[in-house]
N, C-alpha and C positions, 0 to 999 in steps of 0.2 A: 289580486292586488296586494294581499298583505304577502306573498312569496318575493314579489318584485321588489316591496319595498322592505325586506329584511336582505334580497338579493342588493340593492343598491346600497344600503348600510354597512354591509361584511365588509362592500367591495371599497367603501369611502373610507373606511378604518381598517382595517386587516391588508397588508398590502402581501398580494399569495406568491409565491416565488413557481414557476412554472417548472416541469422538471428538465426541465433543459438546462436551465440554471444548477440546478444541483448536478446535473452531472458535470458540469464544466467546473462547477467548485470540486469535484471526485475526480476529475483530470489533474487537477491542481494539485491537490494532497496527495495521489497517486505520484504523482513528479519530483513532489519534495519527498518523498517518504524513500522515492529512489535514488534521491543524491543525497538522502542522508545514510542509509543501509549501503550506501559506494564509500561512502566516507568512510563509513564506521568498519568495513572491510579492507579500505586502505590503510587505516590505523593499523586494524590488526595483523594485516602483513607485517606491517612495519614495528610492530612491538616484536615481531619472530626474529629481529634482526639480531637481537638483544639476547632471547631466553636459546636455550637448544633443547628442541623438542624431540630430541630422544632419549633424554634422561626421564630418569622414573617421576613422576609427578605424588603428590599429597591424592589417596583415595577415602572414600569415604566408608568405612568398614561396615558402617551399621547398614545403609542401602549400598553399598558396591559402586556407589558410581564415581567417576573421576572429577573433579574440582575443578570447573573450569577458569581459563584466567580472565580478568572483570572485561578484557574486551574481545574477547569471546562470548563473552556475555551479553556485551555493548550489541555485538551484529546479530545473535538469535533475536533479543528487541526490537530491533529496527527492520529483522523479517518480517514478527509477527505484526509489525503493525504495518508492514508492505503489504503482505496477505492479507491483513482486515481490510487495506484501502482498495483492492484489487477484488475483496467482497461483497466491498459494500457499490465499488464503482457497475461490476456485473449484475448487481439487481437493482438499481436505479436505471440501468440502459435500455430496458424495454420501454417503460414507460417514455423516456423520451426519445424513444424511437415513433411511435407513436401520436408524439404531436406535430400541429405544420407548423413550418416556420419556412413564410417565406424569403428570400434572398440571405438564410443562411444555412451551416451547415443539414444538409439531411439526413435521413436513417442511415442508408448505406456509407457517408461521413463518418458518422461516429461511430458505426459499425466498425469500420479501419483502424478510425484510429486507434480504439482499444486492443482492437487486435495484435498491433502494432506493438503496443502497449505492457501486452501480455509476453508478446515476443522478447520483450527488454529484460522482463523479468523473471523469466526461465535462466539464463544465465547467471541471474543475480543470487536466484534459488539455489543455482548449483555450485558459486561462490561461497553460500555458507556453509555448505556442506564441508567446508577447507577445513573450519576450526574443529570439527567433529573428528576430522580425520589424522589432524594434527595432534589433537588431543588422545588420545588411543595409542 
């Protein structure tokens, strides 16, 4: 009896979020995190219109590496926090693959849709690779 009613207590104050829910909030952020890292890739075309990138650039003598320009910088950002959302969205999707829910999306759903997903950002992946390449 005392299980029940520490079980009815959590459930009357604690309101639990199911993981279904968080992954649909991880679709979300995975979405914006893709039109922003598109943005910040169409900037940086668009600042190349400007510089010409086969002049010599500012290196950095003491590690060797080359200086990137800040929106070159702006899109490796808006990768890595592509790739965290696209990390954190694949280990949140078992778990709510796992739960029932009826009358909405099920496992093999959301299964897709990520897939889907991942599919988008393979290209996006290979998009930033531009400023590395430019920059060299």
């Amino acid at each position: 009896m005392t299980g029940f009613g520490i079980g009815t207590g959590v459930s009357l104050f604690i309101f639990p979020l199911t993981s279904r829910t968080v992954v649909f909030n991880d679709m979300s952020s995975y979405l914006t995190s893709l039109r922003s890292a598109l943005k910040a890739n169409m900037d940086y075309v668009h600042s190349l219109e400007d510089t010409d990138m086969f002049t010599f650039g500012r290196t950095d003598t003491m590690r060797h590496r080359v200086l990137h320009s800040p929106e070159a910088q702006v899109v490796k950002e808006k990768m890595q926090a592509l790739l965290g959302a696209a990390t954190k969205l694949n280990t949140d999707l078992p778990f709510a693959k796992r739960e029932i829910a009826i009358g909405n999306l099920g496992p093999d759903d959301l299964q897709s849709i990520t897939r889907l997903l991942r599919l988008i950002m393979l290209p996006m992946v290979g998009l930033s690779c531009l400023s590395d390449i430019f920059e060299r």
